[in-house]
Every structure is written in C-alpha cells, then in structure tokens.
gemmi code that builds the backbone of each chain (N, CA, C; Angstrom):
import gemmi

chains = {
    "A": [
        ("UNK", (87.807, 107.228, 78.157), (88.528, 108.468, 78.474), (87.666, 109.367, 79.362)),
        ("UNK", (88.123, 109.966, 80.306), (87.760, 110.999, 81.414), (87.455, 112.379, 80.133)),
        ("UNK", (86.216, 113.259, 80.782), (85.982, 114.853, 80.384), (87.491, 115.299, 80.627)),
        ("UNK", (87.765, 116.144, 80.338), (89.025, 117.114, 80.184), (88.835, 117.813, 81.814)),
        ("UNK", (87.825, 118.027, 81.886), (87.797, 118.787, 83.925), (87.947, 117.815, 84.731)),
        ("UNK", (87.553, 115.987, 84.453), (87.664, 115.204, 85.619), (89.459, 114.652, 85.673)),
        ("UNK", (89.569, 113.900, 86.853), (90.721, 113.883, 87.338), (90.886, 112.848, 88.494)),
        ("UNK", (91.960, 112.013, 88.214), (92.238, 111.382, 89.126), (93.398, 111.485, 89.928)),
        ("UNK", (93.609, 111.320, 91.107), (95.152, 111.392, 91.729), (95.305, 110.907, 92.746)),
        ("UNK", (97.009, 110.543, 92.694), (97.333, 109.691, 93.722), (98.246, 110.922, 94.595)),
        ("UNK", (98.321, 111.367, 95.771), (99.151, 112.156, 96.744), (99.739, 111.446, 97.492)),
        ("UNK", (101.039, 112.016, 98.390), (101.086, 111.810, 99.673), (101.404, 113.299, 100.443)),
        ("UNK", (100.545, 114.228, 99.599), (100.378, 115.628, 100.519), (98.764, 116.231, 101.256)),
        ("UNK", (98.792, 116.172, 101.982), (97.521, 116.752, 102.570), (96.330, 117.344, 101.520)),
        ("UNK", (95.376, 116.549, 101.735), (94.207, 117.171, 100.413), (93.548, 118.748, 100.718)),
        ("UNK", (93.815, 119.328, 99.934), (93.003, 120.946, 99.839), (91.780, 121.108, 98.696)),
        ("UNK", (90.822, 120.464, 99.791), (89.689, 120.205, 99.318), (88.988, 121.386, 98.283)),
        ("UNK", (89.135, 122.503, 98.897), (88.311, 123.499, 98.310), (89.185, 123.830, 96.944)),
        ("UNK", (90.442, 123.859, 96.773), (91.480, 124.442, 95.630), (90.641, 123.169, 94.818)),
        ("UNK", (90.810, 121.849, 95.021), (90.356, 120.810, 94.026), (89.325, 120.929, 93.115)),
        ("UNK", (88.123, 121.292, 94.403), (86.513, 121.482, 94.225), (85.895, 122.313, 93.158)),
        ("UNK", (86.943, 123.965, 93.065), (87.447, 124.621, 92.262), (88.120, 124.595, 90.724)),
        ("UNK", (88.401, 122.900, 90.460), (88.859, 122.448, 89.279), (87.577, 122.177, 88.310)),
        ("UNK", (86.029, 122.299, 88.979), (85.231, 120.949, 88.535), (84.363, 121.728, 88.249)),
        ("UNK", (84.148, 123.143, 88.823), (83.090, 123.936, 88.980), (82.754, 124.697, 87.636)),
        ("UNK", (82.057, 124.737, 87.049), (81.548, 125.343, 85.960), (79.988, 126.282, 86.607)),
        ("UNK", (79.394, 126.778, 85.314), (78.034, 127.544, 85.550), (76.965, 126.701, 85.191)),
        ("UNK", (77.113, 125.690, 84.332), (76.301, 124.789, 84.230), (75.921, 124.064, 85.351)),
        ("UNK", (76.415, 123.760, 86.438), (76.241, 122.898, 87.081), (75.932, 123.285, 88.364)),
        ("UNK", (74.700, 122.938, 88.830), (73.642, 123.087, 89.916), (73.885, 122.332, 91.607)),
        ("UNK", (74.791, 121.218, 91.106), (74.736, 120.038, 92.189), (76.663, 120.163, 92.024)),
        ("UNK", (76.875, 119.748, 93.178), (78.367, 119.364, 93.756), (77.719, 118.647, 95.001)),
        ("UNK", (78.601, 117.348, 94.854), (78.667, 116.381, 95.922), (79.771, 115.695, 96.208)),
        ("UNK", (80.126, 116.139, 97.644), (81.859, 115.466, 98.045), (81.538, 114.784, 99.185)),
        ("UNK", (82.408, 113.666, 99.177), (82.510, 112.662, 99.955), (83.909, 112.917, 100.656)),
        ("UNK", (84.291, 112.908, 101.421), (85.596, 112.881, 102.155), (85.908, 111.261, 103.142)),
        ("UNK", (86.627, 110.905, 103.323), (86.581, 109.629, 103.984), (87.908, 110.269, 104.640)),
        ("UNK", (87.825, 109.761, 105.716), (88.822, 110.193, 106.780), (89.136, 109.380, 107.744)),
        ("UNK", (90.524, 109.844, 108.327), (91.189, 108.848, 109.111), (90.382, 108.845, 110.946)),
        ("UNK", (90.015, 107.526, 110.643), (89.166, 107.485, 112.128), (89.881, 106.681, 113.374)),
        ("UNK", (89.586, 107.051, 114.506), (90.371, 106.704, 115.620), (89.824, 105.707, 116.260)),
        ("UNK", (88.886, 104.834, 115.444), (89.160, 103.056, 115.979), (88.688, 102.369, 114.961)),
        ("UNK", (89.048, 101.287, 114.584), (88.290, 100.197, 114.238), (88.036, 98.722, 114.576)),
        ("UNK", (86.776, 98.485, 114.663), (86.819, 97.000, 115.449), (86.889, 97.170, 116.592)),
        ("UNK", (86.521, 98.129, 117.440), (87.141, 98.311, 119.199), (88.141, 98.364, 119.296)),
        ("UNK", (89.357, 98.661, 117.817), (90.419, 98.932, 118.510), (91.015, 100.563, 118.464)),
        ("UNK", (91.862, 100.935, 119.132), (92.439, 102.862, 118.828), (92.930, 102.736, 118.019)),
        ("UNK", (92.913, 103.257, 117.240), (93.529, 103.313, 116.288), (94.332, 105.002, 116.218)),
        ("UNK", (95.718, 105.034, 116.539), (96.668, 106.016, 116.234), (96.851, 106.535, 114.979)),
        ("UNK", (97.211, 106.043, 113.901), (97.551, 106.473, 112.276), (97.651, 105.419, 111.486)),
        ("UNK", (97.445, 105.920, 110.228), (97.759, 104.649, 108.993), (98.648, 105.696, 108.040)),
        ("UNK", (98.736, 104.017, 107.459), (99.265, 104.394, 106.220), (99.228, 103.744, 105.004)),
        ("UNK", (98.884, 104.648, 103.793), (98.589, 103.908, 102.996), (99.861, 103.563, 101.947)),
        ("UNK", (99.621, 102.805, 100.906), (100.405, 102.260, 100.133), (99.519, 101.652, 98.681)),
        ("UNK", (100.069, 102.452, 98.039), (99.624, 102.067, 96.691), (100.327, 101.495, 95.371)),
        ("UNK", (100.103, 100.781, 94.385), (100.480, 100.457, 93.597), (100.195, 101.408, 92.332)),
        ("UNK", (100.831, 102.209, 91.806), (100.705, 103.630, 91.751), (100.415, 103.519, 90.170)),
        ("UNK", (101.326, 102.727, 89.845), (100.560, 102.925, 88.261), (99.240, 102.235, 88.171)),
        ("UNK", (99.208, 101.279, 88.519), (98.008, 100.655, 88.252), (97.154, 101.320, 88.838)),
        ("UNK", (97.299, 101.732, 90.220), (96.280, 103.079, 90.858), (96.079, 103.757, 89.896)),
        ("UNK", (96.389, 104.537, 88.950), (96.450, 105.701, 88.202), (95.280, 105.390, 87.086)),
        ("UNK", (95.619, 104.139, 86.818), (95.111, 103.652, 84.916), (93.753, 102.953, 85.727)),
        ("UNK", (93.603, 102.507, 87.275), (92.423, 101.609, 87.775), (91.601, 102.892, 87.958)),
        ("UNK", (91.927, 104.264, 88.786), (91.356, 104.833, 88.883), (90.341, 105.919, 88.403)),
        ("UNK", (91.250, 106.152, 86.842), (90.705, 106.934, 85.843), (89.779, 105.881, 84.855)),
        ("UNK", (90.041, 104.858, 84.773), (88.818, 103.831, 84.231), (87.893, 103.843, 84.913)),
        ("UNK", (87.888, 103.949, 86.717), (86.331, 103.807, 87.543), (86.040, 105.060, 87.013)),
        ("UNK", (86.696, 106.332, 87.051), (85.694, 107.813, 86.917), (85.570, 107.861, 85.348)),
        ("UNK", (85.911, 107.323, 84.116), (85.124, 107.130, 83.148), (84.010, 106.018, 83.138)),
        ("UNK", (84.112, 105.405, 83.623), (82.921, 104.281, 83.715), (81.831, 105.090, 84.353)),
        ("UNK", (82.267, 105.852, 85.179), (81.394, 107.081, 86.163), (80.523, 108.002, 85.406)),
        ("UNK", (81.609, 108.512, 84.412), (80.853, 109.533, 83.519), (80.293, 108.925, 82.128)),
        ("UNK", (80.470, 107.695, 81.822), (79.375, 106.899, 80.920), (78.408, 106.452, 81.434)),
        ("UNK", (78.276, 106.108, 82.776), (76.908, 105.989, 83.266), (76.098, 106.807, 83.947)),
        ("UNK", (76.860, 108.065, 83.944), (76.486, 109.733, 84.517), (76.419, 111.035, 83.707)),
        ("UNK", (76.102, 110.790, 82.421), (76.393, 111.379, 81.746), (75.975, 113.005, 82.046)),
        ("UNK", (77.027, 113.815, 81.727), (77.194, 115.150, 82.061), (78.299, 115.187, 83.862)),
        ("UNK", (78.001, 114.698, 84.256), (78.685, 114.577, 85.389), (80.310, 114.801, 85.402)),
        ("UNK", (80.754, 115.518, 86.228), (82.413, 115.901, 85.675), (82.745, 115.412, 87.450)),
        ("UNK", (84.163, 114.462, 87.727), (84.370, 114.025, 88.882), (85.724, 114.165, 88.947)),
        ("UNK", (86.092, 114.636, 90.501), (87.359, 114.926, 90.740), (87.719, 113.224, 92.238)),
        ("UNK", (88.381, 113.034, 91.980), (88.739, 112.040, 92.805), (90.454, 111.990, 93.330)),
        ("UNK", (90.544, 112.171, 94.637), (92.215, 112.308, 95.115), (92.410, 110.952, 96.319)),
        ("UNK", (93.438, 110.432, 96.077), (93.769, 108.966, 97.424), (95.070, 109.543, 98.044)),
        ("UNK", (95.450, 109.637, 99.094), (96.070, 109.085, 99.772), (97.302, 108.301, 99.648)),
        ("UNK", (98.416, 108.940, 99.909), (99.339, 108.042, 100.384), (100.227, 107.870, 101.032)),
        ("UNK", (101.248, 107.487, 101.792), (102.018, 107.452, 103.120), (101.204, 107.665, 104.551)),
        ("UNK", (101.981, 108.332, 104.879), (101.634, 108.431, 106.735), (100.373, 109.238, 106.623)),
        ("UNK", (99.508, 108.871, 107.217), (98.282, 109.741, 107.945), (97.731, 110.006, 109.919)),
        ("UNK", (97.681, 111.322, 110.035), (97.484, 111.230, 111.228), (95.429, 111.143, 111.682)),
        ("UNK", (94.986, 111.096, 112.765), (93.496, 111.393, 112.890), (92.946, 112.326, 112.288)),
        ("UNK", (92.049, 111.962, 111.643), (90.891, 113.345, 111.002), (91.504, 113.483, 109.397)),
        ("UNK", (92.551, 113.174, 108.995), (93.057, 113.404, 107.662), (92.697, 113.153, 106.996)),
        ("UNK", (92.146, 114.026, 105.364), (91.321, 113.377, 104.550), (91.932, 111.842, 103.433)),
        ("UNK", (91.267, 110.868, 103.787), (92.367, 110.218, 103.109), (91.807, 110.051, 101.832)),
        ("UNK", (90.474, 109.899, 101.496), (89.747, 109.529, 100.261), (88.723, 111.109, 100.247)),
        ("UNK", (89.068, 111.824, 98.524), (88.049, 112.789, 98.468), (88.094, 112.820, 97.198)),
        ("UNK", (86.331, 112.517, 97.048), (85.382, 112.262, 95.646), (84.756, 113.636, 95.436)),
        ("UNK", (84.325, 114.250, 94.225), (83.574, 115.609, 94.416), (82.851, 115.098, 92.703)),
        ("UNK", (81.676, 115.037, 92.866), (81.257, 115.066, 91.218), (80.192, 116.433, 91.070)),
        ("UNK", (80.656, 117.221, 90.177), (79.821, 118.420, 89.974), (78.655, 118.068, 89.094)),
        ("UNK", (77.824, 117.972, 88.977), (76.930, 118.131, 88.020), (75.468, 118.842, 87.746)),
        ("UNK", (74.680, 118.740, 86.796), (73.386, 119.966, 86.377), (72.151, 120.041, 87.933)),
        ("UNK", (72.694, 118.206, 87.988), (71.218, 118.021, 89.065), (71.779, 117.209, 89.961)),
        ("UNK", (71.215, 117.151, 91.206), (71.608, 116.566, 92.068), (71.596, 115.005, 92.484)),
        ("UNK", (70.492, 114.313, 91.654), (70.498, 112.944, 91.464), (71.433, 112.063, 90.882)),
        ("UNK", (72.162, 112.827, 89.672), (73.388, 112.396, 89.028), (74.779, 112.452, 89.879)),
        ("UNK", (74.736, 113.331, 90.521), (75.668, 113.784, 91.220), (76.269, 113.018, 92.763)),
        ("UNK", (74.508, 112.520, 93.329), (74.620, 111.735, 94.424), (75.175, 110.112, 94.199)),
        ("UNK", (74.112, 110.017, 93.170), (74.859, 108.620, 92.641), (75.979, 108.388, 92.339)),
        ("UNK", (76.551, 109.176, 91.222), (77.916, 109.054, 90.800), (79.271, 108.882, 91.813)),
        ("UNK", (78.823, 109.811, 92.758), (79.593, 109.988, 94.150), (79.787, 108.277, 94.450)),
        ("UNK", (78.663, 108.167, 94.910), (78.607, 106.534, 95.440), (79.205, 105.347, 94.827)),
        ("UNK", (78.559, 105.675, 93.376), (79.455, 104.149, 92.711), (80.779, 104.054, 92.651)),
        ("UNK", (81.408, 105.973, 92.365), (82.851, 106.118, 92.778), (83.684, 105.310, 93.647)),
        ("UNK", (82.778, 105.948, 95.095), (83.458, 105.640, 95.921), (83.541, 103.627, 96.200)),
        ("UNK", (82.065, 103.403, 95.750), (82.296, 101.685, 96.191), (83.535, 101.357, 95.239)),
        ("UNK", (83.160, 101.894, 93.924), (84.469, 101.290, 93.139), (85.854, 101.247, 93.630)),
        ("UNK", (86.288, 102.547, 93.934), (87.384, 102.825, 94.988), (88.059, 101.750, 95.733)),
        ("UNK", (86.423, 101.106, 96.752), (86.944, 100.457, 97.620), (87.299, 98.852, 97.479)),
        ("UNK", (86.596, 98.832, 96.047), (86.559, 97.524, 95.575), (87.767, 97.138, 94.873)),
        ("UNK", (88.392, 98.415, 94.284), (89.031, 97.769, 92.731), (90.851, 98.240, 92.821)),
        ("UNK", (90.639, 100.028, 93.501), (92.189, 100.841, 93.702), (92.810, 99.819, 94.374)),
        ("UNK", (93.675, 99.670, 93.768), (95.575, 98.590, 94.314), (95.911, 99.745, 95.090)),
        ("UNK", (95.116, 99.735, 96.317), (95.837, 100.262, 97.545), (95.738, 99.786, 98.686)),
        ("UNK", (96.511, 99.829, 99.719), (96.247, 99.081, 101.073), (97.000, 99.478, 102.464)),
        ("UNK", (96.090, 99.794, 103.785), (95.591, 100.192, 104.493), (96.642, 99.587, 105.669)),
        ("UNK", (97.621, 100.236, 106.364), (98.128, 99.785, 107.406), (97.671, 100.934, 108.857)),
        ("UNK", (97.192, 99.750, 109.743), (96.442, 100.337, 110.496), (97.357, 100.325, 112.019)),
        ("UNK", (97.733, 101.450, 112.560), (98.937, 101.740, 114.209), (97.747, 101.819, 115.342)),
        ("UNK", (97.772, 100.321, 116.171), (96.757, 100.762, 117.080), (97.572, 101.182, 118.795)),
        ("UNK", (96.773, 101.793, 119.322), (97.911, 101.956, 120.608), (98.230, 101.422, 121.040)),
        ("UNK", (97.473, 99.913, 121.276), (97.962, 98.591, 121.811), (100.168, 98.013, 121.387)),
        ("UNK", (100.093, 98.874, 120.276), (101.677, 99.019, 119.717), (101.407, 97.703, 118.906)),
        ("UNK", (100.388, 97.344, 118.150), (100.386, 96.499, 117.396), (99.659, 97.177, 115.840)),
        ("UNK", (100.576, 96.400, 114.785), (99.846, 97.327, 113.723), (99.597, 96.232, 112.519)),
        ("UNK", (98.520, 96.504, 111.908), (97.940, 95.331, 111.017), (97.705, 95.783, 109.647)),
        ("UNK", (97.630, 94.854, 108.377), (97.245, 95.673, 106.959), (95.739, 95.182, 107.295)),
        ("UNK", (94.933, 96.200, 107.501), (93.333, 96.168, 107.051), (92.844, 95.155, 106.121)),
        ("UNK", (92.244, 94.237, 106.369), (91.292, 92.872, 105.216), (92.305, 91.958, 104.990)),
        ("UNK", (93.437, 92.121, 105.417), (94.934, 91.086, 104.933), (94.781, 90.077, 106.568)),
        ("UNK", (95.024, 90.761, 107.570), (95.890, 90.102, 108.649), (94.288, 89.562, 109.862)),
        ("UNK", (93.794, 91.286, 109.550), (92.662, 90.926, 111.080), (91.131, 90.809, 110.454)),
        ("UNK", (91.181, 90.300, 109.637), (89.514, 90.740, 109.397), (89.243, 89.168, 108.486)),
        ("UNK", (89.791, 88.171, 108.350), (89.730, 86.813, 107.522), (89.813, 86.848, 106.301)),
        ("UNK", (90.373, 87.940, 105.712), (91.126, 88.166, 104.577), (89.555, 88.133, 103.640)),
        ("UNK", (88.325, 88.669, 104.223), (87.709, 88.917, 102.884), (87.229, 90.365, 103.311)),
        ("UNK", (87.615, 90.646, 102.221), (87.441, 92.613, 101.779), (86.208, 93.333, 102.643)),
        ("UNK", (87.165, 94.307, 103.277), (85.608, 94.724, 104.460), (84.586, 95.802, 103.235)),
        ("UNK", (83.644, 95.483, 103.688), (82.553, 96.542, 103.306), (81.877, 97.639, 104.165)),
        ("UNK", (83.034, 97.678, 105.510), (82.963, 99.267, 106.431), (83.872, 100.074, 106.044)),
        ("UNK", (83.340, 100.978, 106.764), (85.011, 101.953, 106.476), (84.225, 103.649, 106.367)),
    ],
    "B": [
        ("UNK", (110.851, 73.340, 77.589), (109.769, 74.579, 78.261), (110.784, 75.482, 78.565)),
        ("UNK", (110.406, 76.365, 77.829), (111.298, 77.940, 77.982), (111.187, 78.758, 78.702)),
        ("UNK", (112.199, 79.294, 79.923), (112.662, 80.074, 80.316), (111.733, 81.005, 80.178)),
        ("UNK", (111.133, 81.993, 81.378), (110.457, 83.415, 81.245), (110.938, 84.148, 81.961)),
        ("UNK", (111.305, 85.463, 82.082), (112.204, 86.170, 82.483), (111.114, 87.782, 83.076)),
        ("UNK", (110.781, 87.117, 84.529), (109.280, 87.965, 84.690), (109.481, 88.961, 85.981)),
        ("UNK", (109.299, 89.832, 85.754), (109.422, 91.190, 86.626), (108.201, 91.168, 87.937)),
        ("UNK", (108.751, 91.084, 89.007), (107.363, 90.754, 90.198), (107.710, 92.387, 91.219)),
        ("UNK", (106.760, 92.399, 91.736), (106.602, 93.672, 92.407), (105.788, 93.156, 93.840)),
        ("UNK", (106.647, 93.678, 95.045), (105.767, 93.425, 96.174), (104.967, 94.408, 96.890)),
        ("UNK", (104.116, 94.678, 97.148), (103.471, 95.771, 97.913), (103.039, 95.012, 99.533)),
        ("UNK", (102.651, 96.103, 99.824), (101.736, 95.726, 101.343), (102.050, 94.611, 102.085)),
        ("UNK", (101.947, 93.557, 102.683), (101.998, 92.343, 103.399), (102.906, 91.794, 102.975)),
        ("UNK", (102.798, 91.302, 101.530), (104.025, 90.559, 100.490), (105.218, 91.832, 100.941)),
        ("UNK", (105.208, 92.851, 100.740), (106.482, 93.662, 100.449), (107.065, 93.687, 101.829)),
        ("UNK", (106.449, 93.844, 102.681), (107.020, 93.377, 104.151), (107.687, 92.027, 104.213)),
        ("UNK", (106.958, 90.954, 103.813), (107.238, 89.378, 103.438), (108.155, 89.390, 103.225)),
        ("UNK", (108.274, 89.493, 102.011), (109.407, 89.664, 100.972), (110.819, 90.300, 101.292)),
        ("UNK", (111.142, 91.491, 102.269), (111.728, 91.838, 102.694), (112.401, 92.967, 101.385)),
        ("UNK", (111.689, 92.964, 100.352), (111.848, 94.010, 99.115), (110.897, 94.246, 98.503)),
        ("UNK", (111.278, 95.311, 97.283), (109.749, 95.630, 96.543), (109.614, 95.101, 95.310)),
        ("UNK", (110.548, 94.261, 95.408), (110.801, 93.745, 93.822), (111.890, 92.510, 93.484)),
        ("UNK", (111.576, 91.571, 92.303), (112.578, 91.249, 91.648), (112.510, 90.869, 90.724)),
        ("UNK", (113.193, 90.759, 89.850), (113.176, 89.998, 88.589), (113.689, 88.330, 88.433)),
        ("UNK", (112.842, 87.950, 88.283), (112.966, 86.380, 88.359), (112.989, 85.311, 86.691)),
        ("UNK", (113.565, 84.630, 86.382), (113.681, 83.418, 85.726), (112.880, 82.121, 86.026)),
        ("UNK", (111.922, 82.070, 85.122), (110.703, 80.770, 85.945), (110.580, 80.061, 84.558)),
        ("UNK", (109.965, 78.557, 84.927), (109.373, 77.961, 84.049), (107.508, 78.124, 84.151)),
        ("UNK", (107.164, 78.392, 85.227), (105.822, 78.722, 85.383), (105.299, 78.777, 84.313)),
        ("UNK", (103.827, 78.635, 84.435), (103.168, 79.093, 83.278), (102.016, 79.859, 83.967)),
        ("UNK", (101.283, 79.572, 85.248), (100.492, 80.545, 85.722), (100.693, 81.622, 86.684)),
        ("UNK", (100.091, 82.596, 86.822), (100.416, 83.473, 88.271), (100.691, 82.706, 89.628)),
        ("UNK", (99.552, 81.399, 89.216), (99.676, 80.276, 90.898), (101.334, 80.136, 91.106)),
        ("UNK", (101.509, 78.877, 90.132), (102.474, 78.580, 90.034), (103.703, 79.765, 90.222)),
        ("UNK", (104.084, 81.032, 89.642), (104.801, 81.575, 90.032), (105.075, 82.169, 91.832)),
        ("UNK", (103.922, 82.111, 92.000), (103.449, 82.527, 93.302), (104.101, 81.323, 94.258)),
        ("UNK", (103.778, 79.947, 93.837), (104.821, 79.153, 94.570), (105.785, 78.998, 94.729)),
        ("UNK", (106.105, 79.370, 93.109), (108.028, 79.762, 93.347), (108.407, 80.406, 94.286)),
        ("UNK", (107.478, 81.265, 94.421), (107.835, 82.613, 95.102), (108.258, 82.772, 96.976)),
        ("UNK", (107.260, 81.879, 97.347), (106.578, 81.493, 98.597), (108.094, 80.642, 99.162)),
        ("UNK", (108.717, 79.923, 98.537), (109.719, 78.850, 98.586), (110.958, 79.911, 98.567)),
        ("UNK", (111.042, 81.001, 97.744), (112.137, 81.835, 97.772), (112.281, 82.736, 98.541)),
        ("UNK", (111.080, 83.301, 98.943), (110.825, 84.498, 100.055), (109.797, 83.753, 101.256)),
        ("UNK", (109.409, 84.419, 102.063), (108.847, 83.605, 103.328), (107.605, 84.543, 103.521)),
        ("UNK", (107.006, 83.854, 102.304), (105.354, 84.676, 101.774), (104.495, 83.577, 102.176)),
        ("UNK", (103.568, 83.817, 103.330), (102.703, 83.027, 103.916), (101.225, 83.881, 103.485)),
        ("UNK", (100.984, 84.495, 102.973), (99.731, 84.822, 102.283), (99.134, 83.559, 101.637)),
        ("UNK", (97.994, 83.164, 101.811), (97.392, 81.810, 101.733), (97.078, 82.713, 99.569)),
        ("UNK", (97.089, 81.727, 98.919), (97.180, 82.002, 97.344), (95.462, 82.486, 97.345)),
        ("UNK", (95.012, 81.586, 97.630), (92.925, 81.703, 97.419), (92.513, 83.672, 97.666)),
        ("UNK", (93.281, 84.029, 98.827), (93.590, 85.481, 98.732), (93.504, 86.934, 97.919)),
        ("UNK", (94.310, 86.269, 97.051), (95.364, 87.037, 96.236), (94.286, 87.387, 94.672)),
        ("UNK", (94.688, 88.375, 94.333), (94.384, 88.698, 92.901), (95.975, 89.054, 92.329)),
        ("UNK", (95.921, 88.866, 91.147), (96.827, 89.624, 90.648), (96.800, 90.109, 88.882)),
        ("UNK", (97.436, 91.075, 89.016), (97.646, 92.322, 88.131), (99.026, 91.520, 87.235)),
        ("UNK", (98.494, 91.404, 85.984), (99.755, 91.576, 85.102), (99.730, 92.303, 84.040)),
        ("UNK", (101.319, 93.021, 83.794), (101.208, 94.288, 83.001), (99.794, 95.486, 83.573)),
        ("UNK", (99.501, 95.313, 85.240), (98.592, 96.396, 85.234), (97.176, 95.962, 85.267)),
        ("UNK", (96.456, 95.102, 84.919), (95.461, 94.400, 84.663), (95.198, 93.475, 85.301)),
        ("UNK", (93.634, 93.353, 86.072), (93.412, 92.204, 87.168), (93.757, 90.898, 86.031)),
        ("UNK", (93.607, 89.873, 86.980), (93.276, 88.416, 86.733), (93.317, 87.332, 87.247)),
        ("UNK", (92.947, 86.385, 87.330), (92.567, 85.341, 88.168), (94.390, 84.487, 88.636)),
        ("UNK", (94.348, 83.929, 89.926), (95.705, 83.506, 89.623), (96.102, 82.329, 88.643)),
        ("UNK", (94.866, 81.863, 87.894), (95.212, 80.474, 87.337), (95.927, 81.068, 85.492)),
        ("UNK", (95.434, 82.556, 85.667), (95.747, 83.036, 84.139), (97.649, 82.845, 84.099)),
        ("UNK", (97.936, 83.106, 82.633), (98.718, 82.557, 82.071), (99.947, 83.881, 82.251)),
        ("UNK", (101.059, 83.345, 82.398), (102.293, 84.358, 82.630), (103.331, 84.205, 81.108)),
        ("UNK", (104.068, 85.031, 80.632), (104.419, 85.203, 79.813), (105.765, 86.045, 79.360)),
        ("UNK", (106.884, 85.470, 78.786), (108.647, 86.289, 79.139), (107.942, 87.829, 79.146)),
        ("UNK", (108.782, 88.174, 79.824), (108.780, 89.772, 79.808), (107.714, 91.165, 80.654)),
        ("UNK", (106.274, 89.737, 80.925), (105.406, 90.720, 82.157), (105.600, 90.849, 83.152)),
        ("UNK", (105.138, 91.700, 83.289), (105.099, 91.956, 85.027), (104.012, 91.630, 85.986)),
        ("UNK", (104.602, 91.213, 86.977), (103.342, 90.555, 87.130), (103.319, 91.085, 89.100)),
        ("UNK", (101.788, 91.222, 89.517), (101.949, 91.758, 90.950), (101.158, 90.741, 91.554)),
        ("UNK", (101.240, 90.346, 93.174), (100.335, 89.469, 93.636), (99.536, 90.548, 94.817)),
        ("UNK", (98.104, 90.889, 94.642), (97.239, 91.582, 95.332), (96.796, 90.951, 96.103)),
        ("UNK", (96.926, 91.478, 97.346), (96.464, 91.181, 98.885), (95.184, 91.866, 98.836)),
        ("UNK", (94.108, 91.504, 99.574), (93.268, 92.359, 99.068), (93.288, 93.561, 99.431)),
        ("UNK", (92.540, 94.898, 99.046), (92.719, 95.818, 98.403), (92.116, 96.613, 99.688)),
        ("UNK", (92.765, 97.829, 100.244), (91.476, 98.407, 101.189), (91.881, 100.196, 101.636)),
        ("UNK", (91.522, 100.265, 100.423), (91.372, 102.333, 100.500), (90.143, 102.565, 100.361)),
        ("UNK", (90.410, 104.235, 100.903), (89.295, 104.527, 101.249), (89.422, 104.544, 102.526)),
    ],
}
model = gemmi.Model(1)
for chain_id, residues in chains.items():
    chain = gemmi.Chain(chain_id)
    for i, (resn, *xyz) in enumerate(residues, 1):
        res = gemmi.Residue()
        res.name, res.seqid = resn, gemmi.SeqId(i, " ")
        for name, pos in zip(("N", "CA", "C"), xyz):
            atom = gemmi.Atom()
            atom.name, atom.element = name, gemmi.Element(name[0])
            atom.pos, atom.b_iso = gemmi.Position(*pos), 0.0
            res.add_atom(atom)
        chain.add_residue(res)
    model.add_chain(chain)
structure = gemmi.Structure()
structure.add_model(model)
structure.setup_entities()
C-alpha cells in the first residue's frame, strides 16, 4: 500500500505540475525531486510531430501504484507523486511527471529513478509516434526490433 | 475438454490489428500461446507471439501460463511510456 500523500494517475489532461507538487509537500521534507519526460521532436533521425499514448488503464492503475509502493519500501520516508499521460500529445508536453518529496536528497534522487525505470519497464502503456514523413509507428512494436528501448 | 468462455482486450498494435478493443471468445485453449493462435487465425494479428507478454485478470505472465473460464486475458506488445 502507497503513504496516504503518494499517488498515482492516469490523465488525458495537460499535467499542472506545480498544483501536483503541492500534494506531496510537507515541513518535514528537505528534498523534492521531479522528473518530467516530455514530448520530443525526433526520434531516431526522425521529426517527430505528436504522439499518442494509450494505456491499459486498469492495469496501469494497480501496475503503477505497486511500482510507487515498492518505491516507498525501499525509500523509506519518501512520499511520491507520479502522473502518465494519455491520448493526443503535442511538442514539449509533459507526458511522464515523477516528484518524490523527501527529508534528504539522496532518497529522493534515487527513488525518482527507480520510479521512473520502473515506469518504463512495467506501465501497460504504449507510445504512437506522427512523424512528418506522414508515417506513424507504435514505439518498440513496429521500428525498433520489437525489443523495449532503453532511450527516451 | 471444456469450453472456456474468456474475455480478450486489444490495445495498441493488436487493437489496430484487430480492428476492435475487445471480445469475448469461447476456446478450448489452455495457454495464453495457444489462445493467441486462435486469435491470429480470427483477426489478422501479425505480432510475432515471442513479443508479447500478457496480463491475465491484470497480472503479467509468461505466454505459456495457463488460461482459465471466465479471465481476462490481454496480449502486451511491448510496453513504452514515458
């Protein structure tokens, strides 16, 4: 089970980072560390116009709040807010945003990280990528030999 | 060999494939593989199986694990958020 302040969520509305950041914040806690992952305009040499994501929403839900308790059993004190993405995204949009508040900043950096690899490893979500070429591909499925990228 | 009466869900690549997001199917299967072939033969799902993970009732597992009346069962393309 997640602390009562951490939180997981699935959107398809624009993330408001700072209102979130604001959920996590206590006086105890010295360190805040956010990760934002955002929609970038190429990959592979190619342009990339917009994505979109698509998730499998329950299982997103129950996969995602198991990585941020696994987070805060191996982070202990650490309180983590985590939001994904979903539908249409244009350039620069936040699509992935991690924030773990905690006492010190070592807990805080880490936790961030394993979050996020977990994220990329485990969330039933997936990545359709609009390049200008007018060709559009699912990310690690179609163009990349179908084994799971470790960029991004 | 009895009848299983198993709820499938398509997302991403498959759900394009598939040309829906879903169906409920009647199989003799007994593994995720095997249903997955059914599947491939009914819809025009060229996702190579070695691929795939899949989720039943929600929960990873290998495709050789065992299917059962009444789960649900998803076939995962691999996975890429973030």
């Amino acid at each position: 089970m997640m602390t009562s302040l951490s939180f997981f969520e699935l959107t398809s509305s624009p993330v408001d980072a700072a209102a979130l950041g604001e959920r996590l914040a206590t006086p105890d806690a010295g360190a805040c560390v956010v990760f934002e992952g955002r929609v970038r305009n190429h990959h592979r040499g190619r342009e990339v116009l917009r994505l979109e994501y698509e998730a499998y929403p329950r299982m997103a839900m129950r996969e995602g709040k198991a990585i941020l308790a696994e987070a805060e059993r191996d982070f202990p004190g650490c309180r983590i807010g985590c939001v994904h993405r979903t539908g249409k995204l244009g350039l620069g949009e936040t699509a992935l945003w991690i924030c773990v508040f905690s006492a010190h900043r070592e807990a805080a950096f880490d936790a961030c990280r394993v979050v996020l690899e977990a994220i990329k490893e485990r969330l039933p979500v997936w990545k359709k990528e609009f390049y200008a070429d007018g060709e559009a591909v699912w990310v690690n499925v179609t163009d990349e030999g179908i084994t799971p990228s470790k960029s991004g | 060999m009895d009848e299983k009466k198993i709820e499938v869900l398509f997302f991403s690549i498959l759900r394009e494939q598939a040309a829906c997001s879903g169906t409920t199917v009647n199989t003799k299967a007994n593994t995720a593989l095997e249903l997955y072939g059914e599947l491939t033969s009914l819809y025009s799902l060229n996702v190579p199986p070695e691929t795939l993970l899949v989720a039943v009732n929600e929960e990873y597992m290998g495709m050789d694990g065992t299917i059962k009346d009444g789960d649900c069962v998803v076939f995962l393309p691999p996975v890429a958020g973030g």
